[in-house]
C-alpha positions as CSV (number, residue, x, y, z in Angstrom):
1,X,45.0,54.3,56.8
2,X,47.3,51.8,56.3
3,X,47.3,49.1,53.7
4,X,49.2,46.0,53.3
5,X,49.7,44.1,50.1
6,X,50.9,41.0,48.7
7,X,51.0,38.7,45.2
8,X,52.5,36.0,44.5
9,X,52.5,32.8,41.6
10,X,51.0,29.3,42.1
11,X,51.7,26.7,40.4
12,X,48.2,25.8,40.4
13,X,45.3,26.5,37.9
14,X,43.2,29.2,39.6
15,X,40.2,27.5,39.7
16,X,41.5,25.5,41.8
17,X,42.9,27.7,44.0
18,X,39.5,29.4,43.4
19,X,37.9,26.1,45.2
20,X,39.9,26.4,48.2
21,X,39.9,30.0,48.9
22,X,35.7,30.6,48.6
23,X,35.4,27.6,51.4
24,X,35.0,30.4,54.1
25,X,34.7,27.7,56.9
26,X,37.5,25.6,56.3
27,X,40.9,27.9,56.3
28,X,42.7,26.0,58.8
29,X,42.5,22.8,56.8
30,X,42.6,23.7,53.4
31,X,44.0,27.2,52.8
32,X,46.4,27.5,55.8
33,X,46.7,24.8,57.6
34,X,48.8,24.7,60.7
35,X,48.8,28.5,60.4
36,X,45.5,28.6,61.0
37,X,44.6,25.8,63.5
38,X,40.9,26.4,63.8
39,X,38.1,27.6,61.7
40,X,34.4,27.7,63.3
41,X,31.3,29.1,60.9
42,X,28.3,30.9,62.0
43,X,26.3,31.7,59.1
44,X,28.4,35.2,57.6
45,X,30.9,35.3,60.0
46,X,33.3,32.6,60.7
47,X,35.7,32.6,63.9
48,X,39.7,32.0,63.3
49,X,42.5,30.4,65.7
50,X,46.0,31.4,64.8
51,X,49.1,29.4,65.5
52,X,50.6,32.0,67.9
53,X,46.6,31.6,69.9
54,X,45.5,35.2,68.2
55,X,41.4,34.5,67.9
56,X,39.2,36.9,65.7
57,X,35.8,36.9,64.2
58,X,35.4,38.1,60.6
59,X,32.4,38.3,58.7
60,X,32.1,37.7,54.9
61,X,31.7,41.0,52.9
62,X,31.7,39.2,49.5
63,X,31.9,35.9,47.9
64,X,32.7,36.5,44.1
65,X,33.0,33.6,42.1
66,X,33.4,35.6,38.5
67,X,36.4,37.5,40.2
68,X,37.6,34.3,42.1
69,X,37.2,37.0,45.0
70,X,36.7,36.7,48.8
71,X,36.5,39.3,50.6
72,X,36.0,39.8,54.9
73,X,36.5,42.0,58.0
74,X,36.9,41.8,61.2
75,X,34.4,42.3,63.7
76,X,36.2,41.2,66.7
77,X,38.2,38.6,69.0
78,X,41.7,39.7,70.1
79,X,42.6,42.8,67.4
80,X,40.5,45.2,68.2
81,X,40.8,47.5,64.5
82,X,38.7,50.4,63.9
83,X,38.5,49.6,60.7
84,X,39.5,46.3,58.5
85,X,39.2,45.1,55.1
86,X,40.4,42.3,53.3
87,X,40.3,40.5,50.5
88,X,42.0,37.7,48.5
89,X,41.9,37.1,44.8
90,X,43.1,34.1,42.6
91,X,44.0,35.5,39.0
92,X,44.7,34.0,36.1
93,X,48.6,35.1,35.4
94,X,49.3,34.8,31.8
95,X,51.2,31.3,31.9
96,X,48.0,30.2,33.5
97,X,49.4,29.5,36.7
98,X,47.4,31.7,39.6
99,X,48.6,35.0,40.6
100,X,47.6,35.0,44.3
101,X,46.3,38.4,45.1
102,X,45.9,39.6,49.4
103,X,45.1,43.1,50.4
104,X,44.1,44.7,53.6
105,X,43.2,48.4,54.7
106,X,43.2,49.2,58.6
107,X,43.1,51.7,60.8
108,X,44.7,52.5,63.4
109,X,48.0,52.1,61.6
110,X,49.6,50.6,64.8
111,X,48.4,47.5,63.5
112,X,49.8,47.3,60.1
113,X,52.8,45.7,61.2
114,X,50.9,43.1,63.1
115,X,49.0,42.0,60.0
116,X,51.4,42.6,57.8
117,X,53.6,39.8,59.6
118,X,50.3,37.1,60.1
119,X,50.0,38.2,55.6
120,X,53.6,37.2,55.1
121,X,53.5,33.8,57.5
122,X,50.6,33.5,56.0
123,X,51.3,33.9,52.4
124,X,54.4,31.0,53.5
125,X,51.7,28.8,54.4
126,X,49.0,29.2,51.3
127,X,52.5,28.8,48.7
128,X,52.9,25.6,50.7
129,X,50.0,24.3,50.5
130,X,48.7,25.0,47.1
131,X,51.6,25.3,45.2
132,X,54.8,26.2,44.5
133,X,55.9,29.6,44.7
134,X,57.2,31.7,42.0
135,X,58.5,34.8,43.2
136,X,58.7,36.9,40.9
137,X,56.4,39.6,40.9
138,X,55.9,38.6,44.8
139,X,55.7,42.2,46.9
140,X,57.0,41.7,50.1
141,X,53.7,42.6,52.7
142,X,55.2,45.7,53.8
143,X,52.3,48.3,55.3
144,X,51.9,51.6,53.4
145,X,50.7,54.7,54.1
């Protein structure tokens, strides 16, 4: 199985990030925007439009406000992934700034490198948007066997 990971710092207090990341419906306008270019929620599962016209439905696993934790898989649209789970995490970094946490197992491993590249323009788009980026500690979203 093949997992991709990535941190990185926010200059934003991670409650706040924390508010963002557990609106499950609203990723293309609050999280990712222009990355993500349309979010549509039905009940647990919510269906996401890519930039690049990639569509996939992924339901909610877990919503974990004492963890600032969000966690999801996908259950179909264009990947097609034997298996996928996700989840993102807003810690609190010891400067109190957030240390943006994203993590994914899949199978099959052809299509680590496909996520790994939507994690990293992702990742691009969430610094952007809710913060600026300190990169130090910041993993490059390389898949890993």
């Amino acid at each position: 199985m093949a997992s991709i990971h990535k941190e990185f710092v926010l200059d934003a207090d991670p409650e706040v990030v924390w508010e963002v990341l557990r609106d499950f419906g609203a990723v293309h306008q609050r999280l990712a925007p222009g990355f993500v270019t349309d979010t549509r929620l039905h009940a647990d599962t919510r269906t996401v439009t890519f930039a690049d016209g990639t569509v996939v439905a992924e339901r909610l696993v877990d919503r974990d406000a004492e963890h600032r934790r969000v966690a999801y898989t996908v259950v179909g649209g264009d990947l097609h992934p034997s298996h996928h789970h996700a989840w993102m995490q807003a810690l609190r970094a010891e400067d109190g700034r957030t240390r943006f946490v994203w993590h994914t197992d899949v199978l099959p491993d052809t299509l680590a490198a496909p996520i790994a590249d939507f994690v990293e323009q992702g990742s691009t788009v969430i610094r952007r948007t809710l913060g600026n980026a300190t990169t130090s500690e910041d993993a490059a979203a390389q898949p890993s066997r």
